[in-house]
Each structure stands twice: as C-alpha cells, then as structure tokens.
N, C-alpha and C positions, 0 to 999 in steps of 0.2 A: 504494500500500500504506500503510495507518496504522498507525503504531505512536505509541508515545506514552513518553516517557522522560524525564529528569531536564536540565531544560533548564539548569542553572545553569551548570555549565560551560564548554556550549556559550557564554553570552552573555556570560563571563569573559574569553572569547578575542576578542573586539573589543578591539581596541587602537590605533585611526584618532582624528585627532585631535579633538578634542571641536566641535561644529558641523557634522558629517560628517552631510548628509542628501541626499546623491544616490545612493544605491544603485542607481537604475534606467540610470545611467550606466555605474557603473564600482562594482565593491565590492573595495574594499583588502583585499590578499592575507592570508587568513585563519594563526596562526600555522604551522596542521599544514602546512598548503601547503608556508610558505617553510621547513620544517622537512625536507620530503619534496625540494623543491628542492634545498638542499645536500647531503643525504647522496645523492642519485640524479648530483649530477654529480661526487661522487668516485668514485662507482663507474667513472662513464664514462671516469674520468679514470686510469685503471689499465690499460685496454686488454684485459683480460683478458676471452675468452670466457664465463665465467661472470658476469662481473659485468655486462657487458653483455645476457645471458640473463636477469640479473636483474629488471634493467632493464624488460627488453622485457615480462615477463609482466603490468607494469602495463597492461598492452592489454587484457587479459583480464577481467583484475581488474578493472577501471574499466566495462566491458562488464555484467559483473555487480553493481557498485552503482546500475549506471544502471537495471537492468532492477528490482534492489530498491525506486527512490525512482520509478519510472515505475509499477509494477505489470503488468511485462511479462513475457514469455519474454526471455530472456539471446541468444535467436539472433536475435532480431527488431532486436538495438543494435546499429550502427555508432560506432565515432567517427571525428569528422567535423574540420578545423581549423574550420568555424564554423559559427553558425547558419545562415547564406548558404550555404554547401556542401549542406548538406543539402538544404534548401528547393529548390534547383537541382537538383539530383539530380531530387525528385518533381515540378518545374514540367517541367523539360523533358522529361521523361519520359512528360509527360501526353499521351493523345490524347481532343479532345471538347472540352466547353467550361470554364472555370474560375470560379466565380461568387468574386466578393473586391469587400471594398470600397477604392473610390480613397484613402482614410486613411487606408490600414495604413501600415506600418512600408515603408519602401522595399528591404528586402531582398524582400518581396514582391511588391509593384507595379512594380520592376523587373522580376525576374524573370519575372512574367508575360508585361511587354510584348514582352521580348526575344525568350521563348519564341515567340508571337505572331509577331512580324515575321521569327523566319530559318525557325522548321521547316516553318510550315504544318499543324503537325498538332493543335494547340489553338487553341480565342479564349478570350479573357478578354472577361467579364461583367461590366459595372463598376455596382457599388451605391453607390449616395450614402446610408446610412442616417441617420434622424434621431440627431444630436447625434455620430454616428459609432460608435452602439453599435451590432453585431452581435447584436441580439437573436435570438432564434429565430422570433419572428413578423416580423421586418425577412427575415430569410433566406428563409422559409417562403412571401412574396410575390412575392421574388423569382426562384424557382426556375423553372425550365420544362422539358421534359421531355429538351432539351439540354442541361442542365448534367448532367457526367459529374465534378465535383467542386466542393468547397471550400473555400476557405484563408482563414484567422481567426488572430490572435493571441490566445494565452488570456487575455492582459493589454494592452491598449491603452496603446502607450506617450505619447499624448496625454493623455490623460485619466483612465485609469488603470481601466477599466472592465472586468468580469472575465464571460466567455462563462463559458456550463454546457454543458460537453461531451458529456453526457448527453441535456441537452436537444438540440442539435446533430443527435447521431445520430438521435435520434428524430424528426426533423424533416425530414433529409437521404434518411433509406432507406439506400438499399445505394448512395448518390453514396461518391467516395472524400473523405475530411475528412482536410485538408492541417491541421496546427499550427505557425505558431511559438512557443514556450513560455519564450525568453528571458526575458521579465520574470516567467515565474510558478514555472518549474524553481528548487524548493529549498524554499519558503516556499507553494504552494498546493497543498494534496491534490486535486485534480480526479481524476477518472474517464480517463487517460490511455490504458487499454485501448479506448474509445469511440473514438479516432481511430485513423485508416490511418497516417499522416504524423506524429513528434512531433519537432521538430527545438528545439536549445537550445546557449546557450553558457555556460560556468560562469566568466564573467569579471565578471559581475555579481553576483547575491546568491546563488552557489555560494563567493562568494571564492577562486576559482582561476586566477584570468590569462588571458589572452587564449592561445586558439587551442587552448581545451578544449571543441570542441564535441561533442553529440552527438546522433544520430538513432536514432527508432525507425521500422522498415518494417515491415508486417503482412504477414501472409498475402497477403492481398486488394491490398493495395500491390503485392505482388512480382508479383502474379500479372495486374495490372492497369500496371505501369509502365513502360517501356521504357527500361531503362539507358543512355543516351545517351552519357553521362560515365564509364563504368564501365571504369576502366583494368586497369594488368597483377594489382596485387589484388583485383580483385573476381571472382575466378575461383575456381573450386573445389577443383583439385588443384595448389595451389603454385604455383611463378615457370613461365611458360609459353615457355620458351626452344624455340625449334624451332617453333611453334606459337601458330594464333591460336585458343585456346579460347572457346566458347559463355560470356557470364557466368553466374555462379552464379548457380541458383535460389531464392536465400534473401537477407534482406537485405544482402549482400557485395557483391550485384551492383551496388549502390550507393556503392562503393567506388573512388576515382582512385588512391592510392600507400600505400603503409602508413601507420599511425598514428605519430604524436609524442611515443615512450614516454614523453618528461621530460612533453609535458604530458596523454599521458592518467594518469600520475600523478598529476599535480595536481590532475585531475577526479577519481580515483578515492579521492582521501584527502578529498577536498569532502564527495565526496556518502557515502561511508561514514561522517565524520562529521555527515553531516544524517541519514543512516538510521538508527544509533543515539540519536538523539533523535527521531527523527520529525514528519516534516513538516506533520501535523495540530497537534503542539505548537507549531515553529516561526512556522506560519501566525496561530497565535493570539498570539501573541506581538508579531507585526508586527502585526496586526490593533487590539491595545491602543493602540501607535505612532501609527496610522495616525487612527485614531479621535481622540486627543489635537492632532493636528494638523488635523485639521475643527473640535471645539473654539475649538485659538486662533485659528483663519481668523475663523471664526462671532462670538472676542470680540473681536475687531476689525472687523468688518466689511467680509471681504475673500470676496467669491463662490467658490465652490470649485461645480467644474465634474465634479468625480467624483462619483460615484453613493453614496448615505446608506446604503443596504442594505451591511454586510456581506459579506454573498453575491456581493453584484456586484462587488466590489472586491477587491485585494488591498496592494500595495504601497504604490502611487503615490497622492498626493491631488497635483491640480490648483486650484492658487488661477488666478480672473480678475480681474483685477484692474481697473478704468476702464483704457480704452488710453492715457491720457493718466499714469495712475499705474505703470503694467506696470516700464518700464525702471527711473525712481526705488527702486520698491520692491525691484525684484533688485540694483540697486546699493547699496542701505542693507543688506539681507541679507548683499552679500557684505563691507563695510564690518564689519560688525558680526561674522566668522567663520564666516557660516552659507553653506554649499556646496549650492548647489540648481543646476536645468537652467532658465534664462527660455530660451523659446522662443514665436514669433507672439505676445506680447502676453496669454502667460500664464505661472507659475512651476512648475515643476512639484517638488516634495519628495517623498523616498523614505526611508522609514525601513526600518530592521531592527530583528530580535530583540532587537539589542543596541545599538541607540540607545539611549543613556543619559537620564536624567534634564537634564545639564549643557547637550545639545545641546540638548532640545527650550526649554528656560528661555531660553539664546541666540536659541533661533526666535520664541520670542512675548514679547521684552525687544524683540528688533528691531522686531517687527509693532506692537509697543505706542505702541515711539519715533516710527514712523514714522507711525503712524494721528495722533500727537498732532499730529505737525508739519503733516498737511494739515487738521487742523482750525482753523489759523491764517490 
C-alpha cells in the first residue's frame, strides 16, 4: 500500500550512534519501540487480568499494521518469532518441487534441504544465477513443468539486488512464490499481494528487536500447503483440550504456540509508524542514502557489486574490493567508527532514512584515507 507522508519526524527519531551503517544486520531499536517496551512491561508487571488483556490485543493490532505496510487482507498475517518460522512453515509444507537459488540467505537453502532429506514430499531445484541475481529471465529458464514453486528474497542480502514481484508472478503462473522480505519489509513498496508466501523480521530496518517476525499466507498458500508444524494455535475454535482438531483453514494453520504480545508490540508500533509515513517515502529516502554511497565507492575507486538501477536495488550497496584490499579496508572503516558487515572479501553498507549526513562524511573520510594510503 503507498501512502506518502511527512517524513521528518520519522528521520528525527534515529538516535544510533553517528557511523551506524549496517542496517541490513541489525537496526537499533527505534524510540517508539523502546517506549512501547517499558510501558507494556509495567502493565505485565501488575498481574492484573486487564492489563494483561491489554497487552495481549497487540497481536491483533500488529496483525493489522502488517496487512496495512504488506497490502494485504489482515486474515492472511500471522506472527511468527522469525523470518525462519515462517519460511519453515511454507518449505515444509511444500509438496513438488522448489526452484531457489544456492545464494540465498540460508534460512532458505536450509530449509529447503532439510525439507528434502526427512519428508520426501518436495526436491529443491538449485539455480546458480548469473552474478546471483534472480532475475525473471534467470527464473523463466529455469522453470520446468515440475517446479510447483519459488522462493526468492526480495532483497539479496549479498549484494543487495532487489527482484520485481510482479514480474515474478508473471513469469511463474499459478507456481506458489515463496518471499523472504527481511531486508526489504519497511523501506521497499513492492507489489506484496503478487506473492503466496511473505515472511519478515522487524529487527532490522523495522527497528523492532529481534523475535518480531511476520508472515503472510494467501488463499492459494493455504489451500496449497500442508501445515506440518501447525500446533495447539493454529486451530480454529480455541485451546483444543479433549481433542485433536483439523488445522484451521486460513493462515493460522501456520501457526506452533501463541504470539509474543511484548514483541508483537514492538512490531506493531514499527510498522504503524512506517504506515503513517509511508513506505514509498521511506524507500526514497534510503534510496538518496544508498545512491551517495555508490558515489563515494565510485570517488574512490572501490567496485560496488550492487546493481546502478534504482529499481533493482534497495538498501544494501556492496563494495568489492581487490581480495588483497577487502580485510584492510573493513578494518580502517571500523578504525575510523564506521559499522559495516565485511563478508567473503567484500563490505557490504546499509543505510536508512535516517542516516545522517555525519555518518556518511565518516564513510568517504575513511574511503579517502584509505584509497590514499595504497597509492603509496
């Protein structure tokens, strides 16, 4: 859903400390959060049925912010403790085959293989695409009349390279399209109704802690997935004492134990503060960010392995650096206060909305000193 609103506020409330450019790791708890954190554990802390009631309706609530920053129906959300829960849920619930590429994110290529080797009732299909972008003609090649799905992250946490979910669907048919949306939930407006499968954690650039995650299951999902993991909640008429109930036919059936009212509060004060600003604003905001850091790569002369388009991109810029330069240079960066992820021999940087002007001067003061030193 786009909306579009007054972002200044929103980018007022960064308050991490100045060099803060890993977002795609971890994003420091935004203030509403830690603000929704202490008044929600005095409640708990009173004992009282109501305030505990109180409590609890953040399940709901969070339910319904999710469905507003997804553009979905409210009954199609679960929350889930992470992006991994989810994705599990639709891996192993798959029967048929799974097309994925071997450089995703290993909550999925895990979970494929797992699925794979105990049920016997999916294979995974393993794509080596060029450069590891899931383009729609990489997909499109790859397809055979056996794959009965596909699973993509909207955002490659390698590289940083952003699928079109639209294109996706259109590419796929009626296959079921698996998401993980970690790196793009909060800051990229995609077409989120275009997937079966949307699974996310708001402990990155939701700014909400770890163990707020959340899923969306479609129609065609539920009616296509087989709840493997669908414990005493995912049932339809209450706690099932006496009784082993059918799982519900709706996305609940995707469901192991109740929700984690502290933290789907914490998701739900996230992402209602990204819906009242809007995640098309947002997105453009990081986009500015992101763009100034190709820049100072480019006046340094440091290769960036993320995609120049816009469109294809969102958060993440990947510098590559000479393998022989890779380590030096993540160590001068962190020398110098600048928080990045080096990984295999390249650095990966994450801005936000509200990356300031202070950090990014830290990022290309560092890239400046360092370019000078190895031209000695």
């Amino acid at each position: 859903m786009t909306v579009t609103g007054d972002i200044t506020t929103y980018i007022e409330s960064f308050d991490s400390e100045p060099g803060y450019l890993d977002w795609a790791a971890f994003g420091p708890l935004s203030p509403v959060v830690r603000s929704e954190v202490h008044a929600d554990a005095e409640l708990l802390g009173t004992g009282r049925r109501s305030s505990v009631d109180l409590v609890n309706e953040h399940v709901d609530q969070s339910r319904t912010h999710a469905a507003s920053v997804l553009g979905v129906p409210a009954e199609q959300i679960v929350i889930q403790p992470s992006t991994s829960h989810g994705l599990q849920q639709a891996i192993y619930g798959l029967s048929g085959t799974l097309l994925l590429s071997r450089a995703e994110f290993p909550a999925l290529t895990i979970a494929a293989a797992r699925a794979e080797a105990s049920l016997g009732t999916m294979r995974a299909a393993w794509l080596d695409p060029e450069n590891g972008f899931m383009t729609p003609d990489a997909v499109r090649e790859a397809l055979t009349d056996e794959v009965t799905a596909v699973a993509v992250s909207l955002v490659d946490f390698r590289t940083g390279y952003r699928v079109d979910l639209t294109a996706l669907r259109d590419v796929i048919g009626d296959r079921l399209l698996i998401i993980d949306a970690i790196q793009g939930l909060g800051i990229v407006d995609a077409d989120y109704g275009a997937a079966d499968v949307v699974c996310a954690n708001g402990y990155k650039w939701l700014r909400a802690g770890r163990g707020t995650g959340v899923a969306s299951y479609s129609p065609r999902a539920v009616d296509r997935l087989t709840p493997v993991l669908s414990g005493y909640a995912g049932v339809a008429d209450g706690l099932p004492v006496d009784a082993v109930p059918e799982p519900s036919r709706d996305a609940r059936a995707f469901i192991v134990s109740k929700a984690d009212s502290l933290a789907a509060a914490r998701l739900g004060s996230a992402l209602h503060e990204i819906h009242e600003v809007g995640v098309a604003t947002i997105g453009a905001a990081v986009e500015t960010r992101a763009t100034r850091v190709i820049e100072i790569a480019d006046e340094n002369a440091i290769p960036v392995i993320t995609p120049r388009d816009p469109q294809l991109r969102a958060g993440i810029v990947t510098l590559a650096p000479e393998p022989q330069d890779a380590a030096p240079l993540a160590a001068a960066l962190a020398n110098a206060g600048v928080t990045i992820t080096p990984r295999g021999g390249t650095i990966r940087v994450s801005t936000h909305a509200g990356t300031d002007d202070e950090s990014l001067s830290l990022f290309a003061s560092a890239l400046s000193a360092y370019s000078a030193s190895r031209a000695w």
